[in-house]
C-alpha positions as CSV (number, residue, x, y, z in Angstrom):
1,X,0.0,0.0,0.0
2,X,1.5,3.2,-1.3
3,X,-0.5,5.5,0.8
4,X,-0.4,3.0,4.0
5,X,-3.8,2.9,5.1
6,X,-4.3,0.5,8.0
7,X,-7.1,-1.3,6.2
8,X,-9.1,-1.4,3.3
9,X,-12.5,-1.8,2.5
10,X,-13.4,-4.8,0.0
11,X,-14.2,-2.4,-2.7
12,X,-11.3,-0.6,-2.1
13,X,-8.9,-4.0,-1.7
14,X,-10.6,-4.9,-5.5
15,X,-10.0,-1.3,-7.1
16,X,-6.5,-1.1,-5.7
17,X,-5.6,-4.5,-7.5
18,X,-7.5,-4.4,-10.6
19,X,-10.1,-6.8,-10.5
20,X,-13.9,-7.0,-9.3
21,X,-15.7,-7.7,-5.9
22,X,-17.6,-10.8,-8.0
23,X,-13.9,-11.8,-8.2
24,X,-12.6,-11.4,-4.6
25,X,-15.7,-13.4,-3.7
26,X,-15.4,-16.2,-6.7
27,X,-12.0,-16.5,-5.0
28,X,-12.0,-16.2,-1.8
29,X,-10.2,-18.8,-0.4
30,X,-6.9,-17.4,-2.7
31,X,-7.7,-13.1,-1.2
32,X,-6.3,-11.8,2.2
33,X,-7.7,-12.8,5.3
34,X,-10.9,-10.0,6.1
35,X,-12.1,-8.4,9.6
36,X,-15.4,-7.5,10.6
37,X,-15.7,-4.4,12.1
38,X,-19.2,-3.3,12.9
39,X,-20.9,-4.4,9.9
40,X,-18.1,-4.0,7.5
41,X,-15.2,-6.2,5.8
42,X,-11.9,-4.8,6.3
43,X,-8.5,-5.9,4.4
44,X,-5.6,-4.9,7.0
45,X,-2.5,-3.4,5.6
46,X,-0.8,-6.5,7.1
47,X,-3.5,-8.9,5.4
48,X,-2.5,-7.0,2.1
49,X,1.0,-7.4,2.4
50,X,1.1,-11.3,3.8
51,X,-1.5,-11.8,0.3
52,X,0.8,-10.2,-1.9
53,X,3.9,-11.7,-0.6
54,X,1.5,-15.5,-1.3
55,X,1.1,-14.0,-4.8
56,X,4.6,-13.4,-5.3
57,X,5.8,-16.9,-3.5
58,X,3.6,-18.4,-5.9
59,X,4.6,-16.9,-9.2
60,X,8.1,-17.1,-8.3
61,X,7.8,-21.0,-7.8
62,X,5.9,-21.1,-11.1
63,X,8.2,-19.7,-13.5
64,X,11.0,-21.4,-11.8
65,X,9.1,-25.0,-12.3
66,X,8.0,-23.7,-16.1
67,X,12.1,-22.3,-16.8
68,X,13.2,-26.0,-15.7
69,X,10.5,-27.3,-17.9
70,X,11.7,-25.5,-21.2
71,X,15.8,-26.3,-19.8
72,X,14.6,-30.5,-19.8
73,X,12.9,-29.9,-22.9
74,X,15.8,-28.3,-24.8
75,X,18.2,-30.6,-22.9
76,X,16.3,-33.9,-24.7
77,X,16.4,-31.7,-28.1
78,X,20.1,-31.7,-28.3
């Protein structure tokens, strides 16, 4: 978070990253962890940062598993 809110609403969370509130519902079990706070749905600054951390962990581990994909591949070419 550039501006370091201490939490975000859902709406805000969506906007922020580009994609819909249908989405952060459709997947849900793959967003931040929410609080409830009176009768809203907060995304803490530290939820946000543990989630995009995930995100990153993730797509690091992918590329690294497709890059040593294409190296066996070109390895059984030659």
């Amino acid at each position: 978070m550039s501006d370091e809110v201490g939490a975000r609403s859902i709406p805000e969370f969506c906007a922020a990253h580009g994609f819909s509130r249908a989405s952060f519902y459709n997947h849900r079990q793959d967003m931040p962890r929410t609080i409830r706070v009176g009768a809203r749905r907060l995304v803490t600054a530290e939820a946000e940062r543990a989630w995009r951390r995930e995100r990153e962990r993730r797509e690091a581990k992918a590329s690294e598993r497709k890059r040593r994909g294409g190296v066996v591949a070109e390895h059984r070419a030659t």
